[in-house]
C-alpha positions as CSV (number, residue, x, y, z in Angstrom):
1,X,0.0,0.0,0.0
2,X,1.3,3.9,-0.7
3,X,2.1,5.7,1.8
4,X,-0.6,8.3,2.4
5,X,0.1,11.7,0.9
6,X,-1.9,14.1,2.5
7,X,0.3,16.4,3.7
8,X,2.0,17.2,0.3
9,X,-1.7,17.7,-0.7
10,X,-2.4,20.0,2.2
11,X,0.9,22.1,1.1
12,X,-0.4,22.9,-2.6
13,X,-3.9,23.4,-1.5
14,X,-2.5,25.9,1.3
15,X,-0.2,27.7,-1.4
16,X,-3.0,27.8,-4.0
17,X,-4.9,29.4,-1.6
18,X,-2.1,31.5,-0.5
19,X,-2.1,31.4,3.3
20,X,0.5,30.0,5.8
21,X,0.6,27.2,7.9
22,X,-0.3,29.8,11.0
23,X,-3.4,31.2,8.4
24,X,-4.4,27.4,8.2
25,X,-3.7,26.3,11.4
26,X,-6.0,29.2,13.1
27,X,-9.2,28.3,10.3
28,X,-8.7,24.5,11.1
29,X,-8.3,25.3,14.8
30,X,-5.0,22.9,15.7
31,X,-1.4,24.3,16.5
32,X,0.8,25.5,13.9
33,X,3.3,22.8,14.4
34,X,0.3,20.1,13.7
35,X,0.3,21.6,10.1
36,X,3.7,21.5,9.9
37,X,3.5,18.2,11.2
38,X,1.0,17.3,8.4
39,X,3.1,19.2,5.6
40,X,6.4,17.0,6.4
41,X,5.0,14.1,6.4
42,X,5.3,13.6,10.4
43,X,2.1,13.2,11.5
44,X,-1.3,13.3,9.6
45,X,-4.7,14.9,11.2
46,X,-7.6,13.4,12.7
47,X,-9.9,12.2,10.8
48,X,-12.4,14.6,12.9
49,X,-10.3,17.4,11.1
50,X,-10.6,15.6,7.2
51,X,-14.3,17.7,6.9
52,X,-13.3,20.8,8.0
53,X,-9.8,21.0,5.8
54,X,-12.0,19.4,2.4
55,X,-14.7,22.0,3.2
56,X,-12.0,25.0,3.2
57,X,-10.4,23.8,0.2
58,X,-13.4,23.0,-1.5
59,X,-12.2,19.5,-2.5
60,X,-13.8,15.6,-1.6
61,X,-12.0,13.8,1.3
62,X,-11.0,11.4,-1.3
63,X,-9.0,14.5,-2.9
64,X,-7.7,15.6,0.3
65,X,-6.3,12.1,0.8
66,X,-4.9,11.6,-2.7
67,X,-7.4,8.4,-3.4
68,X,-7.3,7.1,-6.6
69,X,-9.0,3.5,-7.2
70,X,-6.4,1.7,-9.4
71,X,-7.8,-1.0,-11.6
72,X,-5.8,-4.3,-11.4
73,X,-5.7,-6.5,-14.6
74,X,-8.7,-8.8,-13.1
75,X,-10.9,-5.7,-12.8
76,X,-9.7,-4.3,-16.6
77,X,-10.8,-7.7,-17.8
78,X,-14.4,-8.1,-15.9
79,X,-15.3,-4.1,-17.3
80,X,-13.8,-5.2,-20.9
81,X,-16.0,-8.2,-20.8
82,X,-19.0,-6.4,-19.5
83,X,-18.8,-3.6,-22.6
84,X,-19.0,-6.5,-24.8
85,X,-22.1,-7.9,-23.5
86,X,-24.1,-4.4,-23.3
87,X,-22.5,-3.6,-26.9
């Protein structure tokens, strides 16, 4: 399993909004150091905090957490298979 790469998504959603971690840390309401925490990779939030940071950043949790469903070669085959029946 990849690691979990919130934090670098934290970063770019912080710099695109263009506010520092003390900005962030004050709208999120944890300690500065927690973002910083986040940002290096150190520690991750709670999952209590997940709503409030997607909210701000107007993205889905899934975003926030870098989720992408990848298809393995079973499930490519089973959604090739099933195009061929409803074609």
């Amino acid at each position: 399993m990849d690691k979990i790469k919130i934090g670098e998504t934290i970063k770019l959603l912080r710099r695109d909004k263009d506010i520092t971690q003390e900005q962030l840390a004050n709208i999120v309401g944890v300690s500065i150091p927690a973002v910083s925490k986040w940002e290096n990779g150190t520690s991750y939030p709670d999952i209590t905090v997940l709503p409030i940071l997607a909210n701000y950043f107007e993205v889905t949790i899934d975003e926030l957490l870098n989720y992408k469903k990848e298809l393995n070669e079973n499930d490519i085959t089973i959604l090739k298979n099933i195009h061929l029946i409803i074609s």
